[in-house]
C-alpha positions, -999 to 999 in steps of 0.1 A, spaced: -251 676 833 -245 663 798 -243 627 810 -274 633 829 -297 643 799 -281 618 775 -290 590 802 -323 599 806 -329 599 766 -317 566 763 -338 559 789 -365 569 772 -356 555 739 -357 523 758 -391 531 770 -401 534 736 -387 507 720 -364 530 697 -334 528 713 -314 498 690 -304 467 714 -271 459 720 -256 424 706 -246 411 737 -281 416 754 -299 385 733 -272 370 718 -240 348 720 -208 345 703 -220 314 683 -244 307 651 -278 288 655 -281 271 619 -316 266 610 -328 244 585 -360 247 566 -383 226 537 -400 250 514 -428 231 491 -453 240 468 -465 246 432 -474 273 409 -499 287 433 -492 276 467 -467 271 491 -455 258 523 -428 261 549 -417 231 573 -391 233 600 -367 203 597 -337 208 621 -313 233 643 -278 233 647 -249 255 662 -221 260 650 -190 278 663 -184 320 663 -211 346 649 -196 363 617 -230 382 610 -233 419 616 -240 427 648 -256 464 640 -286 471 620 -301 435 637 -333 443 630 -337 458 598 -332 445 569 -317 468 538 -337 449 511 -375 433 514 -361 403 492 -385 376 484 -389 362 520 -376 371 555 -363 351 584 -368 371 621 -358 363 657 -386 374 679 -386 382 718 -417 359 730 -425 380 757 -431 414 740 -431 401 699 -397 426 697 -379 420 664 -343 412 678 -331 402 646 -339 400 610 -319 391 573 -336 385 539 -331 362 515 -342 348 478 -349 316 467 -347 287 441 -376 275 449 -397 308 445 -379 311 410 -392 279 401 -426 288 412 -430 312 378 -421 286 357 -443 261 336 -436 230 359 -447 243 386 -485 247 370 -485 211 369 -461 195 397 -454 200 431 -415 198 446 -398 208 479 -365 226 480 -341 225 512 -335 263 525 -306 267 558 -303 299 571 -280 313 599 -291 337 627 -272 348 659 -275 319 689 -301 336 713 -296 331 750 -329 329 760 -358 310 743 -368 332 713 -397 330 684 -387 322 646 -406 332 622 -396 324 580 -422 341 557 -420 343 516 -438 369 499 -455 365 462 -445 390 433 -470 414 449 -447 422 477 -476 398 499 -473 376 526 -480 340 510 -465 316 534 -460 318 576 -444 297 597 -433 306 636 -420 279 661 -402 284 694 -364 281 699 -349 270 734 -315 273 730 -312 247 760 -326 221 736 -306 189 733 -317 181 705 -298 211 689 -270 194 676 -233 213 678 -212 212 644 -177 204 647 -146 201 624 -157 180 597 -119 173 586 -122 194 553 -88 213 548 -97 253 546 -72 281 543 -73 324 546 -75 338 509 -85 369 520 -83 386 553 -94 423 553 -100 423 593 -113 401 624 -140 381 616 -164 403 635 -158 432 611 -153 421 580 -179 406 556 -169 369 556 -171 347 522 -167 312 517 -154 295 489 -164 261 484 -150 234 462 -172 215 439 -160 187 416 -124 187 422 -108 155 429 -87 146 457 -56 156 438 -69 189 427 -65 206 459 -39 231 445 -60 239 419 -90 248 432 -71 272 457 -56 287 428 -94 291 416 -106 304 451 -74 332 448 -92 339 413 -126 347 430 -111 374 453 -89 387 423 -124 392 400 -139 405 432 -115 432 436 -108 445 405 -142 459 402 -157 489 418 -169 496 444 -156 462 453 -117 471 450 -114 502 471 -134 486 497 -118 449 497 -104 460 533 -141 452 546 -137 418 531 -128 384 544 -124 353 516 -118 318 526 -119 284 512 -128 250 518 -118 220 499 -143 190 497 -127 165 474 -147 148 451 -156 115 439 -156 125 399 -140 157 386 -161 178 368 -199 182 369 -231 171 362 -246 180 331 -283 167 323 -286 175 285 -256 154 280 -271 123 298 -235 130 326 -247 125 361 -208 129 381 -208 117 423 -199 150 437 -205 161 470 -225 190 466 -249 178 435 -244 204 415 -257 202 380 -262 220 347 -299 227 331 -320 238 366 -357 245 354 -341 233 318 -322 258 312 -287 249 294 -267 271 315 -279 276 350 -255 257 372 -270 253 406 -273 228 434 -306 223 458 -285 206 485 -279 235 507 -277 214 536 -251 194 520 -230 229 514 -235 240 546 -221 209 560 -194 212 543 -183 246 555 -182 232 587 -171 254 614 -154 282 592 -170 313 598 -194 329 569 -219 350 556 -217 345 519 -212 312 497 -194 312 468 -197 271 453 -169 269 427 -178 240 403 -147 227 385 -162 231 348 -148 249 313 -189 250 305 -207 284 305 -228 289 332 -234 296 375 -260 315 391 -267 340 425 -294 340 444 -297 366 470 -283 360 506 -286 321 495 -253 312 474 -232 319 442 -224 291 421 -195 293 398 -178 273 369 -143 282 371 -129 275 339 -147 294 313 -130 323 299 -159 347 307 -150 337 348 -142 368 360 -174 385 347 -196 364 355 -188 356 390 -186 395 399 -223 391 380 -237 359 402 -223 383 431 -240 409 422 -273 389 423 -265 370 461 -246 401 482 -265 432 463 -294 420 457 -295 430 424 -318 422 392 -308 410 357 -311 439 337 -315 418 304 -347 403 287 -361 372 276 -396 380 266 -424 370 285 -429 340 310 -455 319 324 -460 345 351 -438 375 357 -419 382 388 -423 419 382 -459 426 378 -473 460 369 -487 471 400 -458 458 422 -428 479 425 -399 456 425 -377 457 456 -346 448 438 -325 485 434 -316 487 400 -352 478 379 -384 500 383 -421 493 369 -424 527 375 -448 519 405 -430 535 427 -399 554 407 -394 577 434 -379 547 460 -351 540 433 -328 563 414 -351 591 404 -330 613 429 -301 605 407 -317 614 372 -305 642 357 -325 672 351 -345 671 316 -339 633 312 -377 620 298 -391 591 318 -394 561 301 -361 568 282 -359 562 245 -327 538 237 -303 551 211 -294 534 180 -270 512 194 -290 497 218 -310 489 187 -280 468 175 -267 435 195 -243 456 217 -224 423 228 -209 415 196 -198 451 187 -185 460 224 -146 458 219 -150 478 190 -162 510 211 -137 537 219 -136 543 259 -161 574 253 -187 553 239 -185 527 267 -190 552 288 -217 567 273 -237 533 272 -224 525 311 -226 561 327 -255 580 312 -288 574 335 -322 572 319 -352 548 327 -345 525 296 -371 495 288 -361 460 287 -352 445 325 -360 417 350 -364 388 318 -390 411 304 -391 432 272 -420 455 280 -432 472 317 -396 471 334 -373 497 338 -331 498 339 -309 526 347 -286 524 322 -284 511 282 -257 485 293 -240 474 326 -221 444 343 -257 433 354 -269 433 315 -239 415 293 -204 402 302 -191 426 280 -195 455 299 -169 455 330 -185 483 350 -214 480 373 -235 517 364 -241 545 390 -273 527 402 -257 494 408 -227 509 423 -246 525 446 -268 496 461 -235 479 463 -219 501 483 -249 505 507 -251 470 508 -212 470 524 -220 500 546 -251 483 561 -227 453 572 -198 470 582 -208 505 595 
């Protein structure tokens, strides 16, 4: 009788369009690589639709297909044609909607290459890639079909890079599967850079909620050798042949190491399973960057490594905000009337949607800093006892001074790993997204 009833409700569900669809209804064992033009300026934008590949087994989630956990700055969804079912969604961030806020783009217009990965469908399905403005709007559309008959989908195959298991916390289809990508090692620095790639998982892992979780974790890593060792670094007039184009000084700034050759980093991965794209420049200069569900980009030599790459994570898995500030920019990604969809900074739009239920009892919001978040924390860090650490990395408020800007956004805590290097510890707020970030993949 049991049976019976349960039957007929997810019969019903079904009916309804609530029940959640199983994986092996729409979709095969493989990845459909799509890749994408994004173009614009400072006040429009445009999305073009340049090629579609496949590539070899699906190391995505295969629950939660149609939801994403974070709005992010755009969205990428696989659409039943028939009945305009969402069969599969992910969200993403993007360089070029960071360079969009900044001065250049009131006066030039550029493109920026964008690949994503969805499930390969087996049926002809609807795309549809839309980016949102920092009101949380629709700015830019663009749908197309996908037959995956089409012969002019081309199949990627080994492309001869050499690749080895760092990591392996389970099968590929329950773990959350990173790649770790070699930039600017020669062909005899092969040992090195695996050494390097072993030093992403170690930084990974010591951190929490990262370490008691590294079980839901695969790491793996691909050497491309380069032409030149080392990197490009504008300011200093050094332009280095390296197969990924990597290069200090992105929207002029001295230390934001990025690359806008996706395609070429997905090429290079090949056929090795991934979700997640750690590029690991071979550089003693300060500097990387994480954008969300796009890439982390490394140096790997700096003695602030370990920090900062478990920072740049922080930014491209969690989908978390900086949580320091600059002053005020050209426009701000965080306007007034917008709450931010990033977890861990509030305009106090919306408070209640982010760690409100975590506040304690009596705590004023805004929160006034103490006096030693008057002082430059950084330089005075290692001289705190573990009690005051703790008090600057533990006790919640809704402190001023987040997301670049001084004034009108919020952070959790006075300092955290997503504020200064100094501070090991990601705070109770960041923690949290984090973990919910690994749950929604692997649970």
């Amino acid at each position: 009788m049991k049976r019976v009833i349960l039957s007929i409700i997810t019969l019903l569900l079904a009916l309804t369009g609530l029940a959640a669809r199983d994986f092996d209804q729409d979709f095969e064992n493989a990845t459909l690589r799509l890749d994408y033009v994004f173009c614009g300026d400072h006040a429009h934008q445009a999305i073009y639709f340049q090629q579609a590949l496949r590539t070899s087994v699906w190391a995505g989630r295969r629950h939660n297909l149609s939801a994403p956990l974070l709005e992010g700055n755009g969205q990428i969804r696989v659409l039943d044609p028939e009945t305009g079912e969402c069969l599969y969604a992910n969200s993403f961030s993007t360089l070029f909607q960071e360079w969009q806020v900044e001065e250049e783009a009131t006066r030039v217009q550029r493109a920026f290459e964008n690949c994503f990965q969805v499930p390969f469908p087996k049926r002809p399905v609807d795309i549809e890639v839309f980016l949102m403005d920092t009101h949380r709007n629709r700015s830019s559309c663009l749908k197309h079909r996908i037959d995956p008959a089409d012969i002019l989908i081309r199949k990627v195959t080994d492309n001869g890079y050499s690749s080895t298991v760092v990591w392996q916390g389970g099968p590929v289809e329950e773990t959350i599967d990173i790649v770790v990508v070699s930039e600017g090692y020669d062909a005899s620095q092969k040992a090195k850079f695996y050494g390097d790639a072993e030093r992403v998982a170690q930084a990974l892992f010591h951190h929490e909620p990262f370490a008691s979780r590294r079980n839901k974790f695969a790491v793996r890593a691909v050497f491309v050798p380069s032409p030149d060792a080392g990197v490009s670094v504008p300011r200093r007039g050094r332009w280095l042949r390296t197969p990924l184009d990597s290069h200090f000084d992105t929207f002029y700034s001295d230390r934001y190491l990025t690359t806008s050759a996706q395609q070429k980093v997905y090429d290079a991965i090949g056929t090795v399973p991934f979700e997640h794209i750690v590029v690991l420049v071979n550089t003693a200069i300060y500097g990387g960057g994480g954008i969300y569900n796009s890439l982390t980009i490394m140096n790997s030599d700096h003695p602030t490594f370990a920090p900062v790459m478990v920072h740049e994570f922080g930014h491209a898995f969690g989908g978390l905000a900086d949580e320091y500030a600059y002053g005020e920019q050209v426009e701000t990604p965080y306007p007034a009337d917008t709450e931010p969809w990033e977890p861990n900074i509030t305009t106090l739009h919306d408070f209640a949607s982010k760690w409100q239920d975590m506040l304690p009892r009596g705590v004023p919001v805004p929160t006034p800093l103490d006096e030693l978040d008057k002082q430059d924390v950084r330089r005075i860090w290692n001289t705190f006892n573990q009690e005051q650490k703790d008090l600057l990395n533990l006790k919640l408020g809704v402190y001023e001074g987040a997301g670049y800007q001084t004034k009108g956004v919020y952070r959790p805590v006075q300092e955290c790993r997503m504020r200064i290097n100094e501070c090991e510890e990601f705070c109770p707020v960041c923690a949290r997204a984090i973990v919910r970030m690994i749950d929604y993949y692997t649970l």
